[in-house]
N, C-alpha and C positions, 0 to 999 in steps of 0.2 A: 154717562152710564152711572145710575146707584149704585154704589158699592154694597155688598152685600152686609148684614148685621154681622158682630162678632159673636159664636157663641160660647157664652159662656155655662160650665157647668158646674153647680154648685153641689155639694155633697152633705148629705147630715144623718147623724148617725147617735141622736140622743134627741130628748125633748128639752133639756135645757140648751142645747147648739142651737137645734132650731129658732127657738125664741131669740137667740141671741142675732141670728140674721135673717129675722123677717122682715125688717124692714129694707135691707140688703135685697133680698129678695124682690120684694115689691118694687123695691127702684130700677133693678134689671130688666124686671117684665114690664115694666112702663116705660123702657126708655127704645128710643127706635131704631138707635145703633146699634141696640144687643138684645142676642135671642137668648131665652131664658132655657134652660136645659136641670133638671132635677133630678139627682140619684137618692134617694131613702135606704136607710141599713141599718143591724144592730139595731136594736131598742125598739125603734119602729115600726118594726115586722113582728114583734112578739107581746103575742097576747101577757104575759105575764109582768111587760112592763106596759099593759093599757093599749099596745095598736095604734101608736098614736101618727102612724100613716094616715090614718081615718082624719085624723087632726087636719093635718096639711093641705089633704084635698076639700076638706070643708072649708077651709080657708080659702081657697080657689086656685090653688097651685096645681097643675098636672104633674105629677110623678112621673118621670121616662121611665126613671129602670128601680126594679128593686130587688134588691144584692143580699141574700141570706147568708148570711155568716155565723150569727151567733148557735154556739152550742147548747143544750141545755145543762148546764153543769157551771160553778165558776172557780172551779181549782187553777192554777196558774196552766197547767195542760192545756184544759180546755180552751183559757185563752189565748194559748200560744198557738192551738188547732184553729178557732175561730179567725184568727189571723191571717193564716193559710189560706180557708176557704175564700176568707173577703179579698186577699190576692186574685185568684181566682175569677171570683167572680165579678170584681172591677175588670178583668182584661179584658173579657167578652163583653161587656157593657163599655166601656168607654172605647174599643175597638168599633162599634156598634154607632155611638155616639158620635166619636171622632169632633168630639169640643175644640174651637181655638184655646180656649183656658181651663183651666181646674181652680174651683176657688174652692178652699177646706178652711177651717176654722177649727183653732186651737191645740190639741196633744192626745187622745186617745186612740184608741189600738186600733177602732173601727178607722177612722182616718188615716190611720200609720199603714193600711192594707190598700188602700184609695189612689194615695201617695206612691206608694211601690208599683203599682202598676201602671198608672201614670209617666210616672218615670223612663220605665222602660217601653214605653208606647210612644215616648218624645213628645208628652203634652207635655206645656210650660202648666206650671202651676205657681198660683197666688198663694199665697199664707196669711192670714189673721190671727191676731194677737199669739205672736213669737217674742222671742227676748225675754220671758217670764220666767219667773222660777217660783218651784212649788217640791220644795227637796222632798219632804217626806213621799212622795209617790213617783211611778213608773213616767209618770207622764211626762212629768220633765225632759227624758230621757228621748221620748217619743218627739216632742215639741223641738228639742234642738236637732233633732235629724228631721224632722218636717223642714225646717229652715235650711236646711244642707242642702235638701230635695226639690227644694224651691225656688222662683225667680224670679217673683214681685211679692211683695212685704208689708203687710199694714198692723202697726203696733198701735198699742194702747195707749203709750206713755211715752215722754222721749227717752226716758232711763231704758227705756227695752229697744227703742229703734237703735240706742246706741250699741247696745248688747249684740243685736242682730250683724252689726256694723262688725263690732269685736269677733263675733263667728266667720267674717269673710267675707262678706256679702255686700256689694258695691252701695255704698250712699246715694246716688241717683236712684237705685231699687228699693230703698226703704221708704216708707210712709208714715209719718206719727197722724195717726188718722184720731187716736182717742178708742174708746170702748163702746164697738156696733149694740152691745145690748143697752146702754145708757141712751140710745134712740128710743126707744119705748119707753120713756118716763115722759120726754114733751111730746108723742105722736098718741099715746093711748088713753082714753079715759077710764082711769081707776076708780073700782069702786069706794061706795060709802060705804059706813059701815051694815044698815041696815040692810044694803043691796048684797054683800057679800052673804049675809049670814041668808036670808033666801033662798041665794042661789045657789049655797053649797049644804044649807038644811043643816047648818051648823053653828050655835050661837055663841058668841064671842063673851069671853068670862071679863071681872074688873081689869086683871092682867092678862096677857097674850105671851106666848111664844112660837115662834115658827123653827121647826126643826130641820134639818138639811147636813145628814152624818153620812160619807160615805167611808170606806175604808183607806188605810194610809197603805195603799200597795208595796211599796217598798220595808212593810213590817210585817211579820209571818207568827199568822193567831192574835192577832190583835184587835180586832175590828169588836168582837163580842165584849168583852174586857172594858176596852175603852167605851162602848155604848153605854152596857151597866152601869158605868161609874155616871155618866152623863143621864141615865135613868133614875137613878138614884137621887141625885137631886132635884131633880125636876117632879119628882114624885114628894118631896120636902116644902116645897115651897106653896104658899097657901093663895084661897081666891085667884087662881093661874090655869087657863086653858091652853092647851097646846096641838099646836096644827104640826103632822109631822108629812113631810114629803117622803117617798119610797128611795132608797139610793139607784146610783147606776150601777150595770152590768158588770163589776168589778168580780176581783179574787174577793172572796168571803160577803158578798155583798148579801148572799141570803141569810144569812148569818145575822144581819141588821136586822132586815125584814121579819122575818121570824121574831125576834124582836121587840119591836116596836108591833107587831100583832098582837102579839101577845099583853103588851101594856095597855095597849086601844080596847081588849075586850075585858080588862081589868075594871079600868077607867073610863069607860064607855062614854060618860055624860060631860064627862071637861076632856077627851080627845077627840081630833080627828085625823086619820090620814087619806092622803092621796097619792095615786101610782102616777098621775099626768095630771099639774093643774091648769095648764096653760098661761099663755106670758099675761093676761090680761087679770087672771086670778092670782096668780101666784107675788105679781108687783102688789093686785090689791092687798093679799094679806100680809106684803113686807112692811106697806104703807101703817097698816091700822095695829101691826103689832106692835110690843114694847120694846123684846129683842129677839135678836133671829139668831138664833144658833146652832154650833155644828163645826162644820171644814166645809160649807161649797163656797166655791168661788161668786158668789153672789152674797153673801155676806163681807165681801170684800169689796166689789165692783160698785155689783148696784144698792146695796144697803146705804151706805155713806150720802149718796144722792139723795134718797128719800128721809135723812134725818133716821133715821133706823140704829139705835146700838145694836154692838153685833159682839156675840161673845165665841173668839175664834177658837177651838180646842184643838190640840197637839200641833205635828208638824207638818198637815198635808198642805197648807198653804204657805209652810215658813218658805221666807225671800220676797212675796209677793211685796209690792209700795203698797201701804195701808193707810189709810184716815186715822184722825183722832178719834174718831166714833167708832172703835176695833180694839177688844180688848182681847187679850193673847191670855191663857191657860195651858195651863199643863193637863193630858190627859186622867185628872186623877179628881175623886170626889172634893178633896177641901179646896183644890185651885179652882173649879168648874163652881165652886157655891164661892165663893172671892168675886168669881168675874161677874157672876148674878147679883150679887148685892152690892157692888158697883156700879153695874148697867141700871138696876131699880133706883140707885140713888139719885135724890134731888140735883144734886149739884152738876151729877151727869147727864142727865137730863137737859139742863140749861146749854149744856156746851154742845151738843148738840145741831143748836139752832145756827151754830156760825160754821160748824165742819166744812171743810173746803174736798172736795172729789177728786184724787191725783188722774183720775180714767179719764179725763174732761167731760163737756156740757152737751157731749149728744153729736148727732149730723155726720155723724161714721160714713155713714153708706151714702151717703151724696160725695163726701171725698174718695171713698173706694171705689164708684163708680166710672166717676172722672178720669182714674187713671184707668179703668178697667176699659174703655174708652180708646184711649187716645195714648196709651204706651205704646212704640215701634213694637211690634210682634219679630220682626227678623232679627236673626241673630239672639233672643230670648233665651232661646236653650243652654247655648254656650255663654259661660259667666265665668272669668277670669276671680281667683282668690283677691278676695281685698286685704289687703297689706296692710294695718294699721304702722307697723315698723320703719315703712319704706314712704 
């Protein structure tokens, strides 16, 4: 007798998660031992960050279940009510579902709602990229209790598998897998630069910059402040167009937005923004610009791959393992024009070309698969503390 397929359920709940496990995705639904099972929430359900549910199913994903959570509001309240709901609303979906797995990627609040319910449903759940730390924001906080919550493990790096190790959690159960979004740099064809400017009816200046600010959650009123400063120079510096991405659904995040609207209808003719670029555009313009700046975690990850300087501002990524192609600023105008005219420099420039990726060379999700696979499910739930001491 065949054994039935495993299924697996995967969860996403932003548009840059997504991109990070599409190819994750694709390998699940292609493989004959596992059934693909899709929850969408947060972000993707709401017209005001683009709907980019729309996205996934034009990709050719079936969506199962789609779990409304977010509030329209982003005061810490709201996201603490948001959080509630997507409890909630995970129990009776994955109750519904009844998955052999959960597989969640990375640290935000939608996930952390996913997780709890999970939990107490006695699904096993997988984790992707744990062991990280990113002190300035909530997520942190979020990510090491995902890994508490959880009972298979696929880190980025080995510095994080060990980390994951140092929280308890058996070495047999960890996986230094590498970074599932660094798959999209050898599986997708990025644009050139004339194909870009085309397809997004937006033409590319002598210089480029790609923008990517979200807020430092764990800092209260700062999100406005600290953009200003980072507006302020980038409105200084001459022949420089700049592509700005929308933030996520954080505390103060409209506060950005508003924002950078406001500079796009200043500026009109050397900006652009986007609420959803997708992973195919959004790689093209890390590729073709000069530097990409901001706090996402893609100027950390996938920047360094593509030869991309990257100029990091404040603390929402401090801790993460970084490249030499990653220059660190302080949230304030004279460190933010320091880190620019070092990124523009020749000499930086050059070094560039040799940067080494601490995330590794891609193939994430043929190793996550593998074990998604062929790990004993019995006894999964129950996980005895790992003892580094003993």
């Amino acid at each position: 007798m065949t054994a039935r397929p495993r299924t697996i359920c995967v969860v996403t709940g932003s548009r840059a998660e997504y991109g990070l496990l599409f190819w994750l995705l694709k390998a699940i639904a292609g493989d004959p031992e596992l059934k693909l099972q899709l929850a969408a929430t947060g972000m993707h359900l709401s017209p005001e960050f683009g709907l980019t549910v729309n996205r996934i199913e034009q990709d050719g994903f079936t969506v199962d279940r789609k779990v409304e959570m977010l509030l329209s509001a982003d005061s810490p309240v709201a996201i603490a009510k948001s959080v509630g709901l997507g409890v909630i609303g995970f129990a009776d979906a994955l109750a519904d579902l009844k998955p052999d797995l959960l597989v969640i990627l990375g640290d935000r609040f939608e996930i952390f709602a996913a997780a709890q319910a999970a939990m107490i449903l006695r699904i096993p759940i997988a984790h992707i990229h744990g062991g990280e730390l990113t002190e300035g924001a909530v997520d942190e906080a979020i990510r090491h209790a995902l890994t508490k919550m959880s009972h298979l493990h696929f880190t980025a790096a080995e510095a994080y598998r060990q980390r994951v190790i140092q929280l308890g959690e058996a070495p047999e159960r960890v996986f230094n897998t590498g970074a599932p979004g660094l798959d999209h740099i050898g599986q997708t064809r990025l644009l050139e630069r004339h194909e870009f400017e085309q397809t997004t009816g937006f033409t590319l200046g002598p210089r480029n910059v790609l923008v990517t600010f979200h807020p430092v959650t764990l800092e209260q009123g700062t999100a406005g402040a600290q953009f200003n400063e980072l507006l302020s120079v980038l409105e200084s510096l001459k022949d420089t167009h700049v592509l700005f991405t929308l933030p996520n659904a954080d505390t103060e995040g409209r506060v950005i937005i508003e924002l950078i609207q406001d500079y796009h209808q200043r500026r009109p003719q050397c900006t652009a923004v986007f609420s959803a670029m997708g992973s195919q555009l959004y790689l093209s313009a890390l590729q073709l610009v000069d530097v990409v700046a901001g706090n996402s975690s893609s100027g950390i990850i996938e920047a360094p791959a593509l030869k991309t300087a990257t100029v990091n501002i404040g603390d929402r990524q401090k801790g993460r393992l970084c490249a030499d192609s990653i220059i660190h600023c302080r949230p304030e105008r004279a460190s933010i024009q320091a880190a620019f005219e070092q990124a523009f420099s020749a000499g930086f420039g050059e070094r560039l070309v040799s940067v080494q990726n601490p995330y590794g060379n891609g193939g994430a999700a043929g190793k996550i698969v593998k074990v998604l696979k062929q790990y004993p499910l019995d006894g999964l739930l129950k996980k005895p503390f790992y003892d580094i001491g003993r």
